[in-house]
N, C-alpha and C positions, 0 to 999 in steps of 0.2 A: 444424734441430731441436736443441734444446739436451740435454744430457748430464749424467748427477750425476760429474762427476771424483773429489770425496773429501767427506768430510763429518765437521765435528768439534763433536764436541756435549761441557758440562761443565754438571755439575748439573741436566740436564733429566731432569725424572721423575725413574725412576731409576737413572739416568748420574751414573758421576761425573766422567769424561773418559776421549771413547772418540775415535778418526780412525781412518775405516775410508776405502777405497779402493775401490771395486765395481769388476766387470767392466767392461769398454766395451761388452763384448755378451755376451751369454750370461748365467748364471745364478749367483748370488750367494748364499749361503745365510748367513743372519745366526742361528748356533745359541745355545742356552744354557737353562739348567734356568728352567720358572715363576719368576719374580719375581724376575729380576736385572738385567734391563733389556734383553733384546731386542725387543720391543715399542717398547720408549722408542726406539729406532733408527729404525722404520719410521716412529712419531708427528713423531722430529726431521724427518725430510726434509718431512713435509707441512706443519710448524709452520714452517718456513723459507719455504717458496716459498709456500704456502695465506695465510697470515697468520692475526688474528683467527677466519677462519671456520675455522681447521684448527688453531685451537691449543686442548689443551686446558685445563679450567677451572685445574684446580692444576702449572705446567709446573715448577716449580721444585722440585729434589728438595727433599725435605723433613731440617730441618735448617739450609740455607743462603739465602742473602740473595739470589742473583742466578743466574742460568741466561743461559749461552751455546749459542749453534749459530753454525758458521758452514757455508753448504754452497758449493763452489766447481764451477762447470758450466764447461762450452767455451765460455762467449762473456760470466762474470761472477762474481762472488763477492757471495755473499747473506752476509750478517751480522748477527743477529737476539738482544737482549739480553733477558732477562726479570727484573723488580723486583720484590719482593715489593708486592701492592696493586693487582696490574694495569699498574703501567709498563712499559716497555724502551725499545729505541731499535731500527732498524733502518738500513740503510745496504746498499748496492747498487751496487759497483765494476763496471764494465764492463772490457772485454778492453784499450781504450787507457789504464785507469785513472783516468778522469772518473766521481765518484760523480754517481749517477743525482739528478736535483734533487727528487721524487718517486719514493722506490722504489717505493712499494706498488704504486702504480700498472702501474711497469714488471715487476713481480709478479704482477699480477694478470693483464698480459699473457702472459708466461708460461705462468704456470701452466694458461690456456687451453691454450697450445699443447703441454705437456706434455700433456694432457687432452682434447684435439680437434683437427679438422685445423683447423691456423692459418690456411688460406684461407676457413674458412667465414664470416669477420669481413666481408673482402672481397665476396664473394660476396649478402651481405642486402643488402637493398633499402633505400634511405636512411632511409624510418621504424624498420625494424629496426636499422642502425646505431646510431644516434641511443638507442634504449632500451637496447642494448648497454652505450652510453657511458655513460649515466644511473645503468647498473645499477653498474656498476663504482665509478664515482664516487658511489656512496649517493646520490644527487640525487632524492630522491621528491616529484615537485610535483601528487601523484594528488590530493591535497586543493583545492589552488587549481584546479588543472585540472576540477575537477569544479565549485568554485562557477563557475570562467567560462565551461562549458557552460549550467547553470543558467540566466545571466545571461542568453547567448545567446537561448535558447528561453524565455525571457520576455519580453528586447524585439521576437522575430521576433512572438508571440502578440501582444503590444500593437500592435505597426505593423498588423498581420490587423484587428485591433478597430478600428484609427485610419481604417484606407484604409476598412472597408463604413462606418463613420459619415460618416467626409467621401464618400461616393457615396450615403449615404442625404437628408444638405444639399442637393446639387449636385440631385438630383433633384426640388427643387422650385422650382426656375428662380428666375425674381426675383421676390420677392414685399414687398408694400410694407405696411406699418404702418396699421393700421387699429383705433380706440378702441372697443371695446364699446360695447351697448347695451342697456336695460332688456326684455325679452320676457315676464317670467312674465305681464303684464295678457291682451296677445294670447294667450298659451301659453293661458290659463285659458277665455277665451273661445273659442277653437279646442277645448277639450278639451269645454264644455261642449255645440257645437254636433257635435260627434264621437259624444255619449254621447249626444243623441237621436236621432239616426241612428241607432243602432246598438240601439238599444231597439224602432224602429219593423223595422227589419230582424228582430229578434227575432221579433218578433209575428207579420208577416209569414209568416214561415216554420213557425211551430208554428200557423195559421190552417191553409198552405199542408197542412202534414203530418195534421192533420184530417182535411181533405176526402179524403183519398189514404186514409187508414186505414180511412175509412166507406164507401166505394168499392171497397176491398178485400175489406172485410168481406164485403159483399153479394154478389162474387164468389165469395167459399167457401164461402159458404151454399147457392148455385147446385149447386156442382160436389159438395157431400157429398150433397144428394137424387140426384144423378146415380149417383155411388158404391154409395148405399144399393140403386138398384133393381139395381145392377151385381150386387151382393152377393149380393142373391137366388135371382138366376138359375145366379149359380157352384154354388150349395148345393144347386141341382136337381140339377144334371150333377154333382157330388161323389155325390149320394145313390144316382146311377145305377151310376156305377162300382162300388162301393165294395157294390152288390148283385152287378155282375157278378164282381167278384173272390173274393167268398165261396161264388160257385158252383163255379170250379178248384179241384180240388182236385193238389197236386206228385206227380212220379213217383216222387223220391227224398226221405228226410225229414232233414233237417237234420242230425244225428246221422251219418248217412251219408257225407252231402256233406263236412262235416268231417274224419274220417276221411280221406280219400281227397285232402283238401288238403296233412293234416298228411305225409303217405307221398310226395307229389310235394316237399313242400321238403324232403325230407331229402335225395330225389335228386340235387335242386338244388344242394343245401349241397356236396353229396359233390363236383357238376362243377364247384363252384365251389374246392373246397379243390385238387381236381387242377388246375385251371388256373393257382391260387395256386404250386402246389411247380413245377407246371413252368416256371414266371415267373419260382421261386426260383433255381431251376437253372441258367435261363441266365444271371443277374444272378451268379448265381458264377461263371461257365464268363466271362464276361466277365473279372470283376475277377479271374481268375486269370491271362490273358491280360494284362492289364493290369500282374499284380504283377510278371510273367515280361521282360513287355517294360523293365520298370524294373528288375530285376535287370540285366540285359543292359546297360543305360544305365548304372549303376552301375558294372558290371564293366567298361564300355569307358573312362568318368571316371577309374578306380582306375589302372589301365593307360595312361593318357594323363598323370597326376598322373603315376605312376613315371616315364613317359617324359621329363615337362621336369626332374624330381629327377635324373635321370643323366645330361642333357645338363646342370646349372649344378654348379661347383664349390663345394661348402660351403664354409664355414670349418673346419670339422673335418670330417677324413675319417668318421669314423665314424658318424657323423648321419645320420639321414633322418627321413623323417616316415609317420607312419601314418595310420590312418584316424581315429584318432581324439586324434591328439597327436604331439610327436617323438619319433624316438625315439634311443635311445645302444645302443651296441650291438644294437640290434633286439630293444631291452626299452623302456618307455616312459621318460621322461628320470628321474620321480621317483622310480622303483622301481630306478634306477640305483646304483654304490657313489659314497657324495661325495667319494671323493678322483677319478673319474672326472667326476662331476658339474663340480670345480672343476678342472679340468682342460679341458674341452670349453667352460667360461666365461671362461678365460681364451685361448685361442684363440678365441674369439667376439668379443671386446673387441678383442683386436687385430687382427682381420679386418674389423669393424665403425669402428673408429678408427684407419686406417693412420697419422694425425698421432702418435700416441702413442707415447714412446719407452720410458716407467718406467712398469714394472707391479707392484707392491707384493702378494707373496702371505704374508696373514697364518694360513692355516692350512696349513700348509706341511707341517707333521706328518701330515698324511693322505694325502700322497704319498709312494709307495712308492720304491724305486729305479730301477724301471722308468718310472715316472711321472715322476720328473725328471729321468731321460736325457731323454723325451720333450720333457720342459716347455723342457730345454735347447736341444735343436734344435728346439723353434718360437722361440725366441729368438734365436737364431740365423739362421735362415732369414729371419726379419723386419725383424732389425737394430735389437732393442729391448734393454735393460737392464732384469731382474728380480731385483728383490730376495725371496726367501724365507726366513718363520721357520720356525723350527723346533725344537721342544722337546728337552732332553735334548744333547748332547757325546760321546757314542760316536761312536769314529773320526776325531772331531778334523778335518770336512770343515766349510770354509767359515770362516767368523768367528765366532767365540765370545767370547759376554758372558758372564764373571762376576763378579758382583756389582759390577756398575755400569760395568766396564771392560774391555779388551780383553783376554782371557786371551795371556798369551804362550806358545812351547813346547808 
């Protein structure tokens, strides 16, 4: 794992020649008032190893033609020029002193492994290698790759269409060449011997449907005198009732009987609304039991959630989780102070990226003094190098930029 040993920056940003030295391990504070160039320090290290994607737009302090960096680690020396226009030059000495034939490249590997663990290159599966490489190498062939999918799934479609035509040929065996001949005289004659067929079949059948209808007739002429004398004799025995019934006369008279229907649904109504409430009752007496028994469930989840929380080691001690989010100190993370916030992130990063040696803390001024004892022995304990800034020169800890260079004394 590679190491920042010293790093010398001239005219970048706003630097105007600074060699600073960091720890090997532990914590580094890079101090100095707003807009003198301790920012430009942390940007030098990523402008160096990062390249293009970590440089920024105007690197060159302003004023001068050309911006240096060079950064030197445990197994290389980066040396990275900046032109006014967008040029520089770059070059990448190794520990026997053979410049790299490709620096960027061997930069780019790096700076992964600055950045993750450098076995996980190894570790992907040959198509993930492969777009690794790609990636690295700016190689984007998503365009062509896409028309020779295209391509693909157009002649598989066409072969589909070729093979059911050539099985729709094959299907009609051998068959031999044969010259047309003239039909419409027969056609005509056929059509005209068709239509008087079909005229006498008419006939025929609406003769046939006559006979059938007159024949019908005569049947229901039959059965309405039958009807009629039927009719008659109902109208006796109607006339007979209908004297007997006017002779009863009712016990009770309608009025009454009313009365006395309206009085039994009320009752009704009543056994009906009590059967209703006590239907309600138990449908509550249930889903209270129900809400109890998942409280319970709940409470034993919550209680089993803590139990695997205290058998795994966090990455910060201080953490756990709640029910409804994590939390820091046993407050929820956002309602947290940020100089603990970034405190408990940067111990998360390095517990999460054991490959990771430089940690770069840009708001550095929100830890307390407590907070970077702290910060210092997780650096320590990890065996990483952290760079932090931090506003303002009281006390005179760490490296101090001012105005573009290393204060001395």
């Amino acid at each position: 794992m590679s190491k920042l040993i010293s790093l010398e920056a001239e005219n970048f940003k706003r630097l105007k020649a600074v060699r600073i030295e960091p720890n090997e391990r532990g914590v580094t504070v890079i101090a100095g008032n707003n807009a003198n160039g301790k920012s430009s320090v942390l940007d030098a290290i990523q402008a160096a190893i990062g390249g293009k994607r970590a440089t920024p737009d105007r690197p060159i302090r302003d004023g001068q033609d050309k911006g240096v960096i060079v950064a030197e680690l445990d197994d290389m020396v980066v040396k990275r020029t900046f032109t006014q226009g967008g040029g520089g030059t770059l070059t990448v000495t190794m520990a026997d002193g053979v410049k790299a034939a490709t620096p960027q490249k061997v930069l780019d590997k790096l700076f992964g492994a600055l950045t993750f663990d450098p076995m996980a290159f190894a570790r992907m599966k040959a198509g993930e290698q492969m777009e690794e490489v790609r990636r690295v190498a700016g190689l984007d062939l998503s365009d062509l790759e896409s028309k020779r999918d295209a391509l693909y799934d157009r002649r598989r479609d066409a072969k589909a269409v070729l093979k059911a035509k050539d099985l729709r040929v094959e299907s009609f065996g051998k068959v031999a060449k044969v010259e047309p001949v003239d039909t419409a005289e027969i056609a005509s004659k056929v059509r005209a011997i068709r239509d008087r067929a079909d005229k006498i079949e008419h006939l025929e059948g609406k003769k046939k449907r006559m006979m059938e209808e007159y024949t019908s007739t005569k049947e229901r002429i039959a059965a309405l005198e039958v009807q009629l004398l039927q009719i008659q004799e109902s109208g006796k025995e109607v006339n007979k009732q209908l004297s007997e019934l006017k002779a009863i006369e009712p016990e009770e008279s309608e009025s009454d009987l009313t009365a006395r229907l309206e009085s039994m649904a009320e009752i009704n109504a009543a056994v009906h609304r009590y059967e209703e409430y006590k239907a309600a009752c138990q449908d509550r007496d249930g889903q209270t039991k129900a809400v109890d028994e998942l409280e319970k469930a709940l409470e034993a989840t919550r209680l089993e959630i803590a139990s695997r929380i205290a058998a795994v080691k966090l990455p910060v001690s201080d953490m756990t989780f709640g029910d409804e989010g994590l939390l820091l100190n046993g407050i929820p993370f956002s309602q947290a102070s940020q100089s603990e916030q970034i405190r408990a992130s940067v111990e998360m990063g390095i517990g999460a990226n054991p490959g990771l040696r430089l940690v770069l803390v840009r708001d550095g001024s929100l830890f307390d003094a407590e907070h970077l004892a702290l910060l210092a022995q997780i650096a320590e304990e990890h065996d990483v190098q952290v760079l932090v800034e931090r506003v303002g020169t009281d006390g005179g800890v760490g490296i101090i930029i001012e105005d573009g260079e290393v204060r001395n004394g």
